[in-house]
C-alpha positions as CSV (number, residue, x, y, z in Angstrom):
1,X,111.4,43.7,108.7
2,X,110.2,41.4,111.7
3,X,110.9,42.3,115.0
4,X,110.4,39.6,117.4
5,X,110.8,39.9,121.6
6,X,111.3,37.1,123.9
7,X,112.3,38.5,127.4
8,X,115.4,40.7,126.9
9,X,116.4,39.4,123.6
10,X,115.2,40.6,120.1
11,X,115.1,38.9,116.9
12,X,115.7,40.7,113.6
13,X,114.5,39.4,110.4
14,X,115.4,41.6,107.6
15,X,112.7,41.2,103.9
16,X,114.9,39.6,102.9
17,X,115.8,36.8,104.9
18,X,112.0,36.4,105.4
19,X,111.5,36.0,101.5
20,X,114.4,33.2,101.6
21,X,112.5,31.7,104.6
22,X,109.2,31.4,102.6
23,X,110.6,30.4,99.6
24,X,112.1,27.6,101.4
25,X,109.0,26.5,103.0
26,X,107.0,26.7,99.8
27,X,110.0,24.4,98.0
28,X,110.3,21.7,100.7
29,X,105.9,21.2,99.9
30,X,106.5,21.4,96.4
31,X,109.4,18.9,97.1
32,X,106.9,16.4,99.0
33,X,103.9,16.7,97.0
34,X,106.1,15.9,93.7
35,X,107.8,13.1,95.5
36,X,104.3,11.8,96.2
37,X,103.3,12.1,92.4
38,X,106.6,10.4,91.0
39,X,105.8,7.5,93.9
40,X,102.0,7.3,92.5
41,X,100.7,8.1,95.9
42,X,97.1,9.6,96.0
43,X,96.8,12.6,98.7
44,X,93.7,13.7,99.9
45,X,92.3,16.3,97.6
46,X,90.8,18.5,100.7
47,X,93.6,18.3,102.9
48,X,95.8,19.4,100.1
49,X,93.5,22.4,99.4
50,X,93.0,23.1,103.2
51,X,96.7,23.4,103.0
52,X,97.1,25.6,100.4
53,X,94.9,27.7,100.8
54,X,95.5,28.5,104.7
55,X,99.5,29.2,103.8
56,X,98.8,30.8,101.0
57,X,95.8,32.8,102.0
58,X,97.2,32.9,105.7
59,X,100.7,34.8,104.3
60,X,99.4,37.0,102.0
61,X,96.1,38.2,104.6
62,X,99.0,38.8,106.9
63,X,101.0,40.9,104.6
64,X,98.0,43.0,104.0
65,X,97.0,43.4,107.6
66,X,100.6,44.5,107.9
67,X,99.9,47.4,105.6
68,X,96.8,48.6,107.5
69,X,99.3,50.0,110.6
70,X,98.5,53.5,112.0
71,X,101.0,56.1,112.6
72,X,99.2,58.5,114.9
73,X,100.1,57.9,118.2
74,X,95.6,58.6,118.9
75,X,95.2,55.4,116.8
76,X,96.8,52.6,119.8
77,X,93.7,50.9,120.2
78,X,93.3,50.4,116.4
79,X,96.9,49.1,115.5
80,X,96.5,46.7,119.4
81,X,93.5,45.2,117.8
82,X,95.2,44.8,114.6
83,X,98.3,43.1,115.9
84,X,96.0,40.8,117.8
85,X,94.2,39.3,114.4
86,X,97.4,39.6,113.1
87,X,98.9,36.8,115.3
88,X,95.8,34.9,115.3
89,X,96.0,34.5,111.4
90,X,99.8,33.4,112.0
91,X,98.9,31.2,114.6
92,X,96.4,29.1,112.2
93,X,98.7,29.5,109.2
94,X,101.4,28.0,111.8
95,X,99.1,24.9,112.8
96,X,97.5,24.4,109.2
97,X,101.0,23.2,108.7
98,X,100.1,20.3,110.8
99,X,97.7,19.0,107.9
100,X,100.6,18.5,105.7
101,X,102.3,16.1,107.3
102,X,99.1,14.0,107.9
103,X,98.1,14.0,104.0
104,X,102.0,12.7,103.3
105,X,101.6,9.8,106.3
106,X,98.1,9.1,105.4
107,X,99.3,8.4,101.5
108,X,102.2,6.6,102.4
109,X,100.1,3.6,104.6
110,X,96.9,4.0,102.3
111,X,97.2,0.8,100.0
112,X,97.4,1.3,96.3
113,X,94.9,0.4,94.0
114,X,95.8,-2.8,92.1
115,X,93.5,-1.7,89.4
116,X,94.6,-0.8,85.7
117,X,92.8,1.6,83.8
């Protein structure tokens, strides 16, 4: 479950509704890099693997930090500093999303090749 504050007001994300949420995420890049394929656009081989591998890796180190919580009550400075390289790794897994839309654009005004192979 994720709890979220802003001000007085909480938001409540149940496992579920957070697995939908991902899956969604992961489908609509699937969705664009397959579009790009089909079109016979070329995307930039490191930004796609930047990508990946800071939602990918971003998620699932997240998921594991989450696991490291400490229930004794003697252990607050342990789960503060925790929950502060927890939002940091969301906060880069948040802007690496910027790089997708850049690879898609940058494909889309690159000229194709005129070339046959």
């Amino acid at each position: 479950m994720l709890d979220i504050n802003i001000y007085d007001t909480y938001y409540v994300f149940s496992k579920t509704a957070l697995i939908i949420m991902i899956s969604a995420l992961f489908g609509f890049m699937g969705l664009g890099y397959y579009l790009m394929l089909k079109a016979k656009r070329k995307l930039s081989k490191w930004l796609n693997l930047i990508h990946v591998a800071l939602t990918v890796g971003g998620i699932l180190t997240v998921w594991i930090l989450t696991q490291l919580f400490r229930e004794s009550i003697m252990e607050y400075k342990f789960n503060n500093n925790l929950t502060m390289v927890i939002y940091a790794l969301v906060i880069i897994t948040i802007f690496a999303q910027i790089i997708y839309p850049i690879n898609l654009i940058g494909a889309i005004i690159k000229p194709r090749n005129k070339t046959t192979r």
